[in-house]
VEXKE-691261 format. One record per residue (C-alpha): residue number from 0; x, y, z. Coordinates in Angstrom, 2 decimals. Example, Ala and Ser with C-alpha at 12.3 -4.5 7.8 and 13.67 -1.06 7.14 Angstrom:
2
{i 0; east 12.30; north -4.50; up 7.80}
{i 1; east 13.67; north -1.06; up 7.14}
//
This chain:
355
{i 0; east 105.95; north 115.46; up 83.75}
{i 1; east 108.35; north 117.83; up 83.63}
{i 2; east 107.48; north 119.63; up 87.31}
{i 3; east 107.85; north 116.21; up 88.43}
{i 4; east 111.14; north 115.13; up 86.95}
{i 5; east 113.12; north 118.68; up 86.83}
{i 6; east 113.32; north 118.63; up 90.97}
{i 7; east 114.18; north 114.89; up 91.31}
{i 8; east 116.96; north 115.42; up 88.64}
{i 9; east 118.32; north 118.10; up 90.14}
{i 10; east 118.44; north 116.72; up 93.90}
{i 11; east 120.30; north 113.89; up 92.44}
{i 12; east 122.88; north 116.25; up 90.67}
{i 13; east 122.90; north 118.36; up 94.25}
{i 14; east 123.51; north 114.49; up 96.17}
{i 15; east 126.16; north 113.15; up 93.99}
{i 16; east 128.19; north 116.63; up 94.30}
{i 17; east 127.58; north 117.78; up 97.77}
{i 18; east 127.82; north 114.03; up 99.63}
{i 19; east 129.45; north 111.85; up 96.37}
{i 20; east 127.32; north 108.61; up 96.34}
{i 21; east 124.16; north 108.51; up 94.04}
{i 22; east 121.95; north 107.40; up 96.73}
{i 23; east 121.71; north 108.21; up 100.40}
{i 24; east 124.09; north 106.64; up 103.09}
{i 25; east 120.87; north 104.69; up 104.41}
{i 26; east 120.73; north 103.01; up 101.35}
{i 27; east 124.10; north 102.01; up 101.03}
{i 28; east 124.14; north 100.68; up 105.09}
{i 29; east 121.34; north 98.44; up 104.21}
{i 30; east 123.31; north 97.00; up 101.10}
{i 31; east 119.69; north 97.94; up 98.73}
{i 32; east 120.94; north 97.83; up 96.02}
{i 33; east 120.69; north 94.10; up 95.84}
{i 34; east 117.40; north 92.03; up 95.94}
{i 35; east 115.80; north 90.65; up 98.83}
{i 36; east 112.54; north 89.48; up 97.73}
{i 37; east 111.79; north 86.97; up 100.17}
{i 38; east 112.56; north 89.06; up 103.20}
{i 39; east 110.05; north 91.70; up 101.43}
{i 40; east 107.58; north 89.56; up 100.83}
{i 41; east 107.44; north 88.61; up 104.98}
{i 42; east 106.97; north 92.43; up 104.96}
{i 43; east 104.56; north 92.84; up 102.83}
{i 44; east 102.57; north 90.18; up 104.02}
{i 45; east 102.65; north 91.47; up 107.74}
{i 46; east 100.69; north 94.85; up 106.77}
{i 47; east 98.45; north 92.92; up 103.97}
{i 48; east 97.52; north 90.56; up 107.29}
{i 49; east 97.28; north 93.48; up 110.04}
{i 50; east 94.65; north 95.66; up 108.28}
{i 51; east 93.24; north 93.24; up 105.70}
{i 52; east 94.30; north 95.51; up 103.06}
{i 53; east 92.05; north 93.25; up 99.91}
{i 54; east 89.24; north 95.04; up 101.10}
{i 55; east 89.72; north 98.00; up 101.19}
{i 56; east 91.59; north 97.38; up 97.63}
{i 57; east 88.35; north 96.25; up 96.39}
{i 58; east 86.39; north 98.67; up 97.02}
{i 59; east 88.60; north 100.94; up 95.42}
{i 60; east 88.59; north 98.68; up 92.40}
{i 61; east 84.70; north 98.75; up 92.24}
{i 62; east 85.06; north 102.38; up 92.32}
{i 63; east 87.24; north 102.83; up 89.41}
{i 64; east 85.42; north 100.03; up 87.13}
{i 65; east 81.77; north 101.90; up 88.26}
{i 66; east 83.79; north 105.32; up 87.28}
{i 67; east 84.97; north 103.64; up 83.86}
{i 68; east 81.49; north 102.11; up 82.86}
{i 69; east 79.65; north 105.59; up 84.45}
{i 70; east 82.14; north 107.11; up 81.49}
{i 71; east 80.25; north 105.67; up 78.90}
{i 72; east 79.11; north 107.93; up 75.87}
{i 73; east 75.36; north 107.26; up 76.30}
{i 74; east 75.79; north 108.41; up 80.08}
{i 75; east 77.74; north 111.56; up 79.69}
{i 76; east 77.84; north 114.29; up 77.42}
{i 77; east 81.01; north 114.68; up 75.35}
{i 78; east 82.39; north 117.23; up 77.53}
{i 79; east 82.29; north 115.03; up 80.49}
{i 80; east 83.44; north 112.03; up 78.53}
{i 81; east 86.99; north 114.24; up 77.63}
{i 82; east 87.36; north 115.57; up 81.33}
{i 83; east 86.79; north 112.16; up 82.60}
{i 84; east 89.38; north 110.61; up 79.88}
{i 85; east 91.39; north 113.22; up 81.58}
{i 86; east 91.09; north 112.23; up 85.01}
{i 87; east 91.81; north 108.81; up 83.53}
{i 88; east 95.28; north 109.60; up 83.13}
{i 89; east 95.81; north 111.36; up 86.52}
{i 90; east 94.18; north 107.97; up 87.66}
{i 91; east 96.82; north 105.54; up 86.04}
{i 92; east 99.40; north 107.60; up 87.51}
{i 93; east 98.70; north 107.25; up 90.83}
{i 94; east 97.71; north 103.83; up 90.39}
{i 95; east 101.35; north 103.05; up 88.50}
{i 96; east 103.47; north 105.24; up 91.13}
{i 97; east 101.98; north 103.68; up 93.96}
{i 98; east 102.70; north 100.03; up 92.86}
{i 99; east 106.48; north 100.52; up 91.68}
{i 100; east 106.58; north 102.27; up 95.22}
{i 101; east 105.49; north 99.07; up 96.82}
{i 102; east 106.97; north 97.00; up 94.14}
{i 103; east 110.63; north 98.43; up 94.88}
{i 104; east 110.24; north 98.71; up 99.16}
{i 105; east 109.34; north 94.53; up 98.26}
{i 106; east 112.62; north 94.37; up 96.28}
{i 107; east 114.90; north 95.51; up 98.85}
{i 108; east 113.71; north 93.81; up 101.46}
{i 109; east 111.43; north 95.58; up 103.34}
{i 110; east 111.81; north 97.08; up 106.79}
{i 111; east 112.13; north 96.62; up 110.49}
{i 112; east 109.42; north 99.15; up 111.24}
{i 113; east 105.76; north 97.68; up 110.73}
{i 114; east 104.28; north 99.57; up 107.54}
{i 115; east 105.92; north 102.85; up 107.59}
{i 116; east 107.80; north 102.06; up 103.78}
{i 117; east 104.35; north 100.77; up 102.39}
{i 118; east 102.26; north 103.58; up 103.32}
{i 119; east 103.30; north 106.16; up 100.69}
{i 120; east 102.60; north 103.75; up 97.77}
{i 121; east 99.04; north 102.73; up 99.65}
{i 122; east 98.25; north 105.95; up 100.02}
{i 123; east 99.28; north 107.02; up 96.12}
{i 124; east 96.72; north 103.75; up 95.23}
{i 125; east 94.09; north 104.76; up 96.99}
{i 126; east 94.30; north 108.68; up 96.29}
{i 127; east 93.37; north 107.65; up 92.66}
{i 128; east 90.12; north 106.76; up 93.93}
{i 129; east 89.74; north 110.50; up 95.30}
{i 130; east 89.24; north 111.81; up 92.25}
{i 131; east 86.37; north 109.35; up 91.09}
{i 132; east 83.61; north 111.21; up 91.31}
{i 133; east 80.41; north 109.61; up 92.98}
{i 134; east 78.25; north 107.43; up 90.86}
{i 135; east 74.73; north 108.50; up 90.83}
{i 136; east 72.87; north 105.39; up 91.71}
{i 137; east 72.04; north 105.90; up 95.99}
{i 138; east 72.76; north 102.25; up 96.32}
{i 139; east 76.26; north 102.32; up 95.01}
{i 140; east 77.10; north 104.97; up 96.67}
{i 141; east 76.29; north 104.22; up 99.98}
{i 142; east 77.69; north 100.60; up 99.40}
{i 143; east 81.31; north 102.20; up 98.33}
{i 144; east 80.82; north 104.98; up 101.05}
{i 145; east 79.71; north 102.34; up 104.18}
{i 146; east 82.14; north 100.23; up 103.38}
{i 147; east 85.14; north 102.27; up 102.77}
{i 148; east 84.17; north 104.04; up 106.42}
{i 149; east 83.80; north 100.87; up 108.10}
{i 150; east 86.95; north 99.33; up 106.95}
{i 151; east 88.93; north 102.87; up 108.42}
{i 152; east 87.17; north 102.27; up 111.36}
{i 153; east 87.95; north 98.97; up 111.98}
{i 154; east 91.69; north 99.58; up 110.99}
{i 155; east 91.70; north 102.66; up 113.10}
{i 156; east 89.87; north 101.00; up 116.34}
{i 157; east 91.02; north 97.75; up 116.11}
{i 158; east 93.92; north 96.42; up 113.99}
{i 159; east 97.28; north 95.82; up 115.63}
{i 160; east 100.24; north 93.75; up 115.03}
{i 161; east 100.02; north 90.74; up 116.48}
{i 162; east 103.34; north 91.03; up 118.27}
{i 163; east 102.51; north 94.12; up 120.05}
{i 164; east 105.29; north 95.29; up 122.16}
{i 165; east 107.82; north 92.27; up 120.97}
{i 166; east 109.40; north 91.84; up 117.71}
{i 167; east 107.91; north 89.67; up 115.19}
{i 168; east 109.49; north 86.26; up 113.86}
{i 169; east 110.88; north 88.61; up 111.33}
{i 170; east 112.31; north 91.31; up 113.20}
{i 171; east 109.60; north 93.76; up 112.85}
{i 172; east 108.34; north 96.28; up 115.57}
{i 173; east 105.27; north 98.13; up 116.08}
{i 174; east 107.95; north 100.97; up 116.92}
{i 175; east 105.50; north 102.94; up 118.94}
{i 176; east 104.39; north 100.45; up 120.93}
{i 177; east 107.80; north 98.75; up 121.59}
{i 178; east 109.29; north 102.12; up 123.16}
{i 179; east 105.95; north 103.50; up 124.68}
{i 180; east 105.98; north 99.66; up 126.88}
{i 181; east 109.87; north 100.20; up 127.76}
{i 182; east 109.23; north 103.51; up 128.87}
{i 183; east 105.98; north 103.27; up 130.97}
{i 184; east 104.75; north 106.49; up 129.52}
{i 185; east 102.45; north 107.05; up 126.96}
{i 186; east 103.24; north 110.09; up 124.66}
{i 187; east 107.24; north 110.76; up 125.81}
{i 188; east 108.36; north 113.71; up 123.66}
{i 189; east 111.72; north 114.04; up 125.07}
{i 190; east 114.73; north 112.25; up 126.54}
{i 191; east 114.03; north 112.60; up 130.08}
{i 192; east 110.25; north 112.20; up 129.19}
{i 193; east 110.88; north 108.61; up 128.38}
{i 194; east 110.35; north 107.19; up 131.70}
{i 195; east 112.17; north 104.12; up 132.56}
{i 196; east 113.13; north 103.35; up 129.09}
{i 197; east 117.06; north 102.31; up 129.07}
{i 198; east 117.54; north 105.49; up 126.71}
{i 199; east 117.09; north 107.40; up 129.75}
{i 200; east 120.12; north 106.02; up 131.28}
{i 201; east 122.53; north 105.93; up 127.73}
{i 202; east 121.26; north 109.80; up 127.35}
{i 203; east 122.38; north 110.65; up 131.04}
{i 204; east 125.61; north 109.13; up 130.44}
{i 205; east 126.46; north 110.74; up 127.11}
{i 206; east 125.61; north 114.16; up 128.81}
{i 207; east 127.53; north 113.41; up 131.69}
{i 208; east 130.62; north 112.11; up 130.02}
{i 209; east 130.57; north 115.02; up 127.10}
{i 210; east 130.36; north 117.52; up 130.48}
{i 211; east 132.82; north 116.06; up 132.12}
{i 212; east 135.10; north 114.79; up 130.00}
{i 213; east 134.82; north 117.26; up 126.74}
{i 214; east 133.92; north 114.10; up 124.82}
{i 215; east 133.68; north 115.52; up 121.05}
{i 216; east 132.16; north 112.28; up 119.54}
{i 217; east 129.70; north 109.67; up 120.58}
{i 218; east 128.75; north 106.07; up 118.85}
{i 219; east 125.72; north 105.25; up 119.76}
{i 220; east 123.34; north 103.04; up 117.88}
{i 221; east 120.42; north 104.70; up 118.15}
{i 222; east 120.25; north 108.42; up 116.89}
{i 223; east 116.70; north 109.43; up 117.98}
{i 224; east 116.35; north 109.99; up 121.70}
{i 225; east 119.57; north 109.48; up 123.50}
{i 226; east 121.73; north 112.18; up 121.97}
{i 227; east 118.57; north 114.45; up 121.98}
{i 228; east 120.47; north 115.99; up 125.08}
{i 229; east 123.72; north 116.56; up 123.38}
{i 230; east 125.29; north 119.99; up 122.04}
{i 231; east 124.98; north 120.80; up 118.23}
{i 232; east 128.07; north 120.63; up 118.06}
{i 233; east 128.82; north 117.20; up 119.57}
{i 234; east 129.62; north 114.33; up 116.89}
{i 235; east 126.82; north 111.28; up 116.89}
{i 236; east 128.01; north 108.28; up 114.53}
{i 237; east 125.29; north 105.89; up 114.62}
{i 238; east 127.06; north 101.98; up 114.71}
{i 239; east 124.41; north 100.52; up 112.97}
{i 240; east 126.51; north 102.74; up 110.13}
{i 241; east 122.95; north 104.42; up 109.22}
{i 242; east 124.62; north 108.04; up 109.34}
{i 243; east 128.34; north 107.31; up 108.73}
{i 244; east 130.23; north 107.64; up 105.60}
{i 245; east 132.59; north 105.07; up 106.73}
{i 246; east 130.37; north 102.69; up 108.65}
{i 247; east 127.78; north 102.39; up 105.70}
{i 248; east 130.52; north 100.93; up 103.52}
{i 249; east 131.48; north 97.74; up 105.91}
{i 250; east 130.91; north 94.86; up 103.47}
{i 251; east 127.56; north 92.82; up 104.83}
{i 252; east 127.96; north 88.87; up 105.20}
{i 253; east 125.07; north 87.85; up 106.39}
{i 254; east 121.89; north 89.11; up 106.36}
{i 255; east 119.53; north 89.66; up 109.22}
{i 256; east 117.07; north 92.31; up 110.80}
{i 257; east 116.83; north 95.21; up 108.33}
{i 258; east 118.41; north 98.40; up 109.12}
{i 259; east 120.38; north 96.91; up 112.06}
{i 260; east 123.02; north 94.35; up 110.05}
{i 261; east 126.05; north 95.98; up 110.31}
{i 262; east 127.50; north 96.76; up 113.55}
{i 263; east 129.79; north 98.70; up 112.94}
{i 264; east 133.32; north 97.64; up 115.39}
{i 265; east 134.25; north 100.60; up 117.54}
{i 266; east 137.87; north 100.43; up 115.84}
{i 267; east 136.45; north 102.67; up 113.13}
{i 268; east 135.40; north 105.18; up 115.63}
{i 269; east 138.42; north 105.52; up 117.64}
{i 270; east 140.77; north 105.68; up 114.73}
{i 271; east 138.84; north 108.74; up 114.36}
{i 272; east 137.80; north 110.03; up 117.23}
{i 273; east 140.84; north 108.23; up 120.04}
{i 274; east 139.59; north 108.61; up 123.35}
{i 275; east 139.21; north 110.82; up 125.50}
{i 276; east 137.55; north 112.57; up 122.66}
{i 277; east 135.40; north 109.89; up 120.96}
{i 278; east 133.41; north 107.88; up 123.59}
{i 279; east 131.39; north 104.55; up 123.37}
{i 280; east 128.45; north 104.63; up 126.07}
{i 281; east 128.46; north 101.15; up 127.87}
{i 282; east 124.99; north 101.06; up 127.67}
{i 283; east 125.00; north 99.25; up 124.10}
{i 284; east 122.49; north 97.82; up 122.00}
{i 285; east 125.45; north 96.22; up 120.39}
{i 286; east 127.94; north 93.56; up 121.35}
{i 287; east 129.95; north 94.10; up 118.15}
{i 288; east 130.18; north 98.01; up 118.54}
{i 289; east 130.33; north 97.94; up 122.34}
{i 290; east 133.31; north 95.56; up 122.45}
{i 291; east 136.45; north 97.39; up 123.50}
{i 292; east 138.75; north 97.44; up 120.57}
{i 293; east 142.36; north 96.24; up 120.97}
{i 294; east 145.46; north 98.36; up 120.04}
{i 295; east 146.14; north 95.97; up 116.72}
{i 296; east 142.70; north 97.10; up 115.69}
{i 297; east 142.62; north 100.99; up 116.25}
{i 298; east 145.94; north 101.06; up 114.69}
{i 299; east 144.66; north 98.64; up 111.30}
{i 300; east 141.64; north 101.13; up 110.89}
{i 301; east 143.75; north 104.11; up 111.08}
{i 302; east 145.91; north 102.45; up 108.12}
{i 303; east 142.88; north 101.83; up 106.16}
{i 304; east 141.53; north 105.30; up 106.82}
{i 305; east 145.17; north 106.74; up 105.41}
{i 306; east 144.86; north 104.37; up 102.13}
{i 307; east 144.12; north 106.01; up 98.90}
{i 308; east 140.81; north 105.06; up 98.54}
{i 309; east 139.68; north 106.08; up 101.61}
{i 310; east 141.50; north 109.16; up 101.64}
{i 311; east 139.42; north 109.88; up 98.46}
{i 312; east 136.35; north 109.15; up 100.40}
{i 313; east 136.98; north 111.35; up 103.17}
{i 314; east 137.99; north 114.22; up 101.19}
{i 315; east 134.69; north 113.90; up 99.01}
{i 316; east 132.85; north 113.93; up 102.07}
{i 317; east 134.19; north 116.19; up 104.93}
{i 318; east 136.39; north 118.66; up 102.54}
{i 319; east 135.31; north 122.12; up 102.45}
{i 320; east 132.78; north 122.62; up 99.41}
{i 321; east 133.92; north 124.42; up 96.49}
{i 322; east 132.98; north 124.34; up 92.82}
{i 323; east 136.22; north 122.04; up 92.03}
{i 324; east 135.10; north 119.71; up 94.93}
{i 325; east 131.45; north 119.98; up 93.83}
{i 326; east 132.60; north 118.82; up 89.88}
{i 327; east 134.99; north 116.14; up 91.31}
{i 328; east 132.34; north 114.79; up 94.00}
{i 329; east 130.08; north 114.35; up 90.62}
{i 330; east 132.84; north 112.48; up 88.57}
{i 331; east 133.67; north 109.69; up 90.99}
{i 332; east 129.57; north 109.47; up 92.97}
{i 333; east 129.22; north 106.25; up 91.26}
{i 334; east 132.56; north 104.57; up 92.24}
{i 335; east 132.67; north 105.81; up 95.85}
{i 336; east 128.70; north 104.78; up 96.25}
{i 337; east 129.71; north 100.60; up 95.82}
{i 338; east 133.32; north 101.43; up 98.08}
{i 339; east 133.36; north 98.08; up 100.27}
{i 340; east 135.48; north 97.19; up 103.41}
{i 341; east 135.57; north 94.28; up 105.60}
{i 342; east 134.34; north 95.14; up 109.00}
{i 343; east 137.04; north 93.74; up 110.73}
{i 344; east 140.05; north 96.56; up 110.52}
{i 345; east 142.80; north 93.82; up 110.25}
{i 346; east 141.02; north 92.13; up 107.26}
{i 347; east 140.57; north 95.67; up 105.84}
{i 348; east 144.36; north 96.72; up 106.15}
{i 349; east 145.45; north 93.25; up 104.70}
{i 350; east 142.91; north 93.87; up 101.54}
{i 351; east 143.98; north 97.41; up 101.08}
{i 352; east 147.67; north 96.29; up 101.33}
{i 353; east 148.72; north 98.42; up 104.06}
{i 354; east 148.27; north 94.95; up 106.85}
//
């Protein structure tokens, strides 16, 4: 218990002094904290109905109630019956871990991927059953055996999403499949390597305009592939607010497609980054964070952004670390974590008092 606790405890002490929130900035952009259950529930029943998951569940049922009544003192000797109690416990573990895994991505809402979130608690479930040890009886075994093979098979040769390379009703993607059609390529590994995709054309323009122009910072709302090309030492603020201190702390509304609800108004960017330095690639994903901010709004973010509050914010994120700053960042984690702005900058300045 202990090797397992110690760690987690001590990443959260390292997260609420180094970056000030209790949980990370992902979390707070997609509001988590609150309970979705409905919206989980359409994404939990999208990877039950994709690989037929009951089956495979019940096989690893049958395996653990075979283990348990295998267990029985007038099958084992007494040593086996205290190294199986044993495994018992590592069993239940698993079992419980894996479910309050599931249990919590259900909470939140899900996701907009297909399945990635539910894996780790599947897997934790079904890694109980690898330490059931065969039962004896041939039949059994090659029952639980065949059918645990032919249900990875099938999963492995045959189930897919239904949507394939669309999005679902829900908003979830088969990820993979969605890039891999918009690119015409198969396995792209880099930028350029995606073919025809349209992140060929927003990573060709970032390049071009941080070449050309000495553009410092970029807002882009997707962080994988097109600023792949960038410098290290170029500035990427996703507007989705999935990376942004500032961003992940717009107050949400309305709720829609996780992961991708608040777009974030360029406003916030350029009261940061004022161009020429900060640019916003034309090539958007977003309407909202694409939109050419006027004046009135630049200047209502910058006001917010020189508030009190904010001011705390910024120092607890981007000041230089020290042992103060590290002690401080732990003392006000939990108030800066639920910090909320509206997204427009004008509402935001009249709500801070500074309109």
């Amino acid at each position: 218990v202990l090797a397992a606790v110690l760690p987690a405890m001590s990443w959260q002490i390292f997260r609420m002094g180094y970056y000030a929130a209790i949980v990370p900035t992902t979390f707070i952009a997609k509001e988590s904290f609150g309970a979705l259950w409905w919206r989980g529930y359409l994404y939990l029943e999208d990877f039950f109905k994709t690989y037929n998951l009951e089956w495979i569940l019940l096989i690893a049922t049958c395996a653990l109630v075979g283990q348990k009544w295998a267990s029985a003192p007038g099958h084992l000797s007494n040593r086996e019956v205290a190294e199986r109690r044993s495994y018992a416990w590592v069993n239940a573990a698993l079992c419980v871990g894996g479910i309050l895994h599931i249990v919590s991505v259900w909470r939140v809402g899900g996701d907009f991927m297909h399945a990635r979130l539910l894996l780790p608690g599947l897997f934790a479930v079904l890694s109980s059953v690898a330490v059931v040890s065969f039962p004896k009886a041939v039949v059994v075994r090659v029952v639980l055996t065949g059918g645990s093979l032919a249900w990875c098979l099938w999963a492995t040769i045959c189930a897919r999403p239904s949507y394939k390379a669309d999005l679902s009703f829900d908003g979830i993607a088969d990820e993979r499949e969605w890039h891999v059609s918009r690119a015409g390529v198969r396995r792209p590994l880099t930028a350029q390597g995606y073919g025809k995709h349209f992140f060929v054309d927003i990573s060709r323009d970032l390049l071009q305009q941080a070449q050309n122009a000495g553009v410092r910072a970029v807002f882009v709302p997707n962080l994988g592939v097109p600023p792949a090309a960038l410098s290290l030492d170029t500035v990427v603020i996703d507007s989705l607010g999935l990376n942004d201190y500032v961003g992940a702390r717009l107050r949400l509304t309305n709720r829609g497609r996780p992961g991708h609800e608040k777009r974030v108004p360029a406003a916030w960017f350029f009261a940061r980054y004022p161009m020429p330095e900060g640019y916003v690639s034309p090539i958007q994903g977003s309407v909202v964070s694409s939109r050419v901010p006027r004046d009135e709004e630049i200047r209502a973010a910058h006001r917010v952004l020189d508030s009190p509050s904010f001011v705390e914010l910024r120092e607890a994120v981007m000041a230089p670390m020290s042992l103060d700053r590290f002690v401080r960042n732990l003392s006000i984690a939990w108030r800066l974590t639920f910090l909320r702005f509206a997204s427009d900058p004008e509402v935001a300045a009249s709500e801070q008092g500074v309109g």
